[in-house]
N, C-alpha and C positions, 0 to 999 in steps of 0.2 A: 924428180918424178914428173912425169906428163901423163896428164889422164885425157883424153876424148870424147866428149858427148856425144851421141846422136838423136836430133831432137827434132820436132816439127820446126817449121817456120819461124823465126822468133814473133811476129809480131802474131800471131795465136797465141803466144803466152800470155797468164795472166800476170806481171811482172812481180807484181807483192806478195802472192801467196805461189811462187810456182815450185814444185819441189826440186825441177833441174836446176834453177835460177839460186834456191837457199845452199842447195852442195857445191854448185859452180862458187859462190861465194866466200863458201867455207877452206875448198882447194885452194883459193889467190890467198887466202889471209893465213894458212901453212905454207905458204910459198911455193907452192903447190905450178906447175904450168897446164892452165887448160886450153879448150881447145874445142868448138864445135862445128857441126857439120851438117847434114842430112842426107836422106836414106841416098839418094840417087848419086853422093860424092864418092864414092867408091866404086873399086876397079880389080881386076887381075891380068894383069901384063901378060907377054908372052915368054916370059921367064918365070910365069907363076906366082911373082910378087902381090901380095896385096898393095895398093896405092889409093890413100887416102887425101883428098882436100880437105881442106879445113881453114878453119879461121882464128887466131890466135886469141883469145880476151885479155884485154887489161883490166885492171880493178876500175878504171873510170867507169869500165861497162858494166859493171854492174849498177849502177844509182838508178838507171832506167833502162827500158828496153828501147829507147829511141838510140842510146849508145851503145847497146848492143848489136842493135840494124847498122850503124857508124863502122860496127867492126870488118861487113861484109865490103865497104868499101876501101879498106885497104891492100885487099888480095886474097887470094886463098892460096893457101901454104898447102905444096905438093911430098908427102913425104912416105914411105913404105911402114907398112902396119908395125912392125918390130920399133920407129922409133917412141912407139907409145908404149908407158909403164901398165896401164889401166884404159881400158872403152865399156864405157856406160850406155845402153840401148836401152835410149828414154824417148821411143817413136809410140805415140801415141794407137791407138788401134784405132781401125780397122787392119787383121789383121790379112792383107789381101798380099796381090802376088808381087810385090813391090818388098813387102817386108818380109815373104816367105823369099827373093832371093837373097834377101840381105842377110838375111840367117845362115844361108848358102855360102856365100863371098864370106861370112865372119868366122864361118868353122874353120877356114885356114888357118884363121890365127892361132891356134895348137902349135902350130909345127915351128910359131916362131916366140912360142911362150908366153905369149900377152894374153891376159886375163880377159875375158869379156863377161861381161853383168850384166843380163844374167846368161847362162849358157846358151849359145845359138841353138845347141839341137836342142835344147830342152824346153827353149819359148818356140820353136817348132812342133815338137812334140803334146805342148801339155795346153791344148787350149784352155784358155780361163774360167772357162764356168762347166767344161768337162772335167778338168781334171780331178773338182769335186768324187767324184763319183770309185774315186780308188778308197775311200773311203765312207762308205756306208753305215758306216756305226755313228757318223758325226754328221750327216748331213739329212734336213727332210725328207719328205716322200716325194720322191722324181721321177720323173720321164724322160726320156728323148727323142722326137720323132717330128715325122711331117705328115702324120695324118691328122686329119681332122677327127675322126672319130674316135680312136684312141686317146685322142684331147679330151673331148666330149664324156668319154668313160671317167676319165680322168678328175675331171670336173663333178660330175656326181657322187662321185664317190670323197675326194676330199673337202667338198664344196665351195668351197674360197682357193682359189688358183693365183698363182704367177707365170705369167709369161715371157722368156724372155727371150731374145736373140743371143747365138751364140758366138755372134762376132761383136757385139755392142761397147761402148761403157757409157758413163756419166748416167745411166739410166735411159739414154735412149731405146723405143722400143718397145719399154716393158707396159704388160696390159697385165690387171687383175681383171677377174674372171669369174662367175658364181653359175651355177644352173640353172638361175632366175634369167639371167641376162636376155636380153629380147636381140641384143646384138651379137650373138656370140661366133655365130658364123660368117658374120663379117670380118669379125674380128679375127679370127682364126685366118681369115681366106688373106688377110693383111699381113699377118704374123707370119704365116707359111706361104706368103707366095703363092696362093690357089695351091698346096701341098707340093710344092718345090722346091722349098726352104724347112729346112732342120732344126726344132728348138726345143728350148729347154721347156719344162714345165713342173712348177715347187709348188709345194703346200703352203697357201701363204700363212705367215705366222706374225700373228697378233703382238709379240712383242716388239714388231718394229717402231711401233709407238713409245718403246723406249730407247729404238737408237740402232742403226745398221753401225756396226763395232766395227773400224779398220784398226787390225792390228802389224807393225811393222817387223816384221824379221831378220833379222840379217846373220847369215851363216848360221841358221837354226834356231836361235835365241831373240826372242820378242824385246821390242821394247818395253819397259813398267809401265807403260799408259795406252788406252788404244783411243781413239777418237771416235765416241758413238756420234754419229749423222743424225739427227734428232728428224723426222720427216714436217713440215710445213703444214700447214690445218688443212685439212680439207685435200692434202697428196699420202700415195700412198710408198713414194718415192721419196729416201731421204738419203741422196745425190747432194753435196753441196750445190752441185751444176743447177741444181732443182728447187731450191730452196732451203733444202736442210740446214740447220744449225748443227755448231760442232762443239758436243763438249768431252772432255778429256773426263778422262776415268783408269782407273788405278787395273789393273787386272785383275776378273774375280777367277776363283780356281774354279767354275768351268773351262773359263778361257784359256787358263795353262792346259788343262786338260787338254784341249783342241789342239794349243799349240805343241804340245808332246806327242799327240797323235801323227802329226804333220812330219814331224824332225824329220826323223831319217829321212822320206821319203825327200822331203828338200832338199837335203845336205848330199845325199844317193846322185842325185841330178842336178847336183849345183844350180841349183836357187837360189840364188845367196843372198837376193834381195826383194823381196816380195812384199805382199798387203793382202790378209787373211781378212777375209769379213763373214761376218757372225752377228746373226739375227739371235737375242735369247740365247740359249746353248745349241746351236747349229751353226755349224759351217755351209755359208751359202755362196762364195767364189774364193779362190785363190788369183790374185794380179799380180801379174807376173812379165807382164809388157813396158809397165811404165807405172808403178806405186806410188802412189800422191797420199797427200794427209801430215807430210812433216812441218810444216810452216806453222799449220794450226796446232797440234801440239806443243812444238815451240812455246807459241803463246799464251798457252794456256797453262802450260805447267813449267815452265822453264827448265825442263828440260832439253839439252842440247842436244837434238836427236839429229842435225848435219854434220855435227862435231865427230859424234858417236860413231855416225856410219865413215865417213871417212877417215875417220881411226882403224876403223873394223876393217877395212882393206887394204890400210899400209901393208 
C-alpha cells in the first residue's frame, strides 16, 4: 500500500502535535509506504495521465521535522496518480485558486480508482462554514451576506454576534459584535471589505465557555471522545492556535444527535474524513479541508484515533 499526502510546507508544521505528522507515522509503523508533496507537484500530461512529485519518508523522518525537510533533499520521486493506493488532501486553507485547481487535477483520479480523502468535488463544493447551513435544525441563528446593514439588523436583534470569514480557520478573522459596540462599523467595513467580502454571521452562544467540541468522523461514524477547545480568559476564541485548552470528553447524546443528523449527508458526498465542531448543542462548522485535533485526543484519552483512522481506510 502507498498512501500520499498533500500538505503545506513542512516546516509550518507544528511537528508534535500535527495530525498529518501522527497518521504519516502510524502508515511507516504498518508498513504502510508514504509519501508527500504539495499543492503545486502535480500535473496532467498530454496523454492525460496525472503525474505526481513526491518525496518518499523514511521512519527516521519522522523523530523531527528537521528530517523530514532532509527528505526533500534527496529527490522527488516522479510517478503517475494510479501508482498510489490512498491521497490524503491535508492542504491547509485558504481555500484560493491554487487548491480550487488541485481539486480539478484530483478529480481524475476516479478514472484510475485511487481514492482521495476527502472527495475533490466535495471539498470543492461544500465550503466549511456554509455547508452548515444544509442543516438548520442543528445550527444557530445565521446569516450570510456583505452588507452591512443587514449585519447591523442582525445584531440588534440577536444581540451578541459572531463574525466570521468564510475562507478562514484557526480563528482568524472572527469579531464578536453587540449593538452597544462604538466600533462596529469599522469593524464590519474590515470584515466585508467595505461590503466586498461575503460572511458569515452566528448567534453567539455563551456556552463556549465550555468548550468549542471537535468531533472526528470518519466514513460516518464519530470518534467516542471529541476534544472540547476550552477558550483562554479574557478570548472569545477557543482555537488551540489561540490559546485554548483541550480537553477530551466522552460524547454526550446531543452530540450523537448532530453526528446522525450529519451521516448521510457525509457518507452521500464522501466525506470521509472531517472535524464537526459544536458549541453546546449546535453545529457551528464542518472541516473538511484538513481536520486536526487527533494528537490531543490521543493524549488525553488513549485512545488511538491514527491507528483507527488508518485502519478505517485499508
Amino acid at each position: 500500500m502507498k498512501y500520499l499526502f498533500i500538505i503545506d510546507e513542512p516546516e509550518t508544521l507544528i511537528f508534535y502535535k500535527d495530525t498529518t505528522i501522527a497518521l504519516i507515522k502510524e502508515c511507516l509503523s504498518q508498513g504502510i509506504e508514504a509519501h508527500f508533496t504539495n499543492i503545486s507537484s502535480l500535473s496532467i500530461d498530454k496523454k492525460q495521465n496525472v503525474i505526481i512529485e513526491s518525496y518518499l519518508i523514511s521512519k527516521l523522518a519522522i523523530n523531527s521535522i528537521e528530517e523530514l525537510i532532509v527528505e526533500r533533499y534527496k529527490g522527488k520521486i516522479k510517478n503517475k496518480i494510479q501508482y498510489f493506493t490512498k491521497i490524503f488532501i491535508r492542504k491547509d486553507p485558504p481555500f484560493d485558486n491554487n487548491y480550487l485547481n488541485l481539486t480539478f487535477i484530483l478529480e481524475h483520479a476516479k478514472n484510475f480508482n485511487v481514492e482521495v480523502i476527502n472527495d475533490p468535488v466535495s471539498i470543492r463544493n461544500h465550503n466549511e462554514k456554509l455547508s452548515i447551513l444544509n442543516f438548520k435544525n442543528l445550527i444557530p441563528s445565521t446569516i450570510v451576506t456583505s452588507e452591512a446593514k443587514d449585519i447591523i439588523n442582525f445584531i440588534k436583534k440577536e444581540e451578541k454576534v459572531i463574525l466570521k470569514p468564510l475562507d478562514g480557520m484557526a480563528g482568524n478573522g472572527i469579531f464578536m459584535v453587540t449593538p452597544k459596540d462604538k466600533n462596529i462599523n469599522v469593524i464590519l467595513e474590515t470584515a466585508t471589505n467595505n461590503g466586498k467580502k461575503t460572511i458569515m454571521a452566528q448567534k453567539y452562544l455563551p456556552e463556549i465557555k465550555n468548550g468549542d467540541k471537535r468531533i472526528i468522523i470518519i466514513n460516518g461514524e464519530a470518534i467516542p471522545y471529541s476534544l472540547a477547545r476550552i477558550p483562554a480568559k479574557g478570548e472569545i476564541r477557543a482555537n488551540l492556535a489561540k490559546g485554548g485548552k483541550g480537553k477530551a470528553q466522552k460524547l454526550t447524546i446531543a452530540d450523537k444527535k448532530i453526528v446522525m443528523g450529519v451521516k448521510d449527508f457525509l457518507i452521500k458526498n464522501k466525506l470521509n474524513f472531517v472535524g464537526l465542531d459544536i458549541i453546546g448543542n449546535y453545529l457551528t462548522e464542518i472541516n473538511i479541508t484538513s481536520p486536526t485535533g487527533i494528537v490531543e485526543i490521543e493524549e488525553l484519552t488513549n485512545f488511538k484515533v491514527a491507528e483507527y483512522i488508518v485502519n478505517a481506510f485499508k
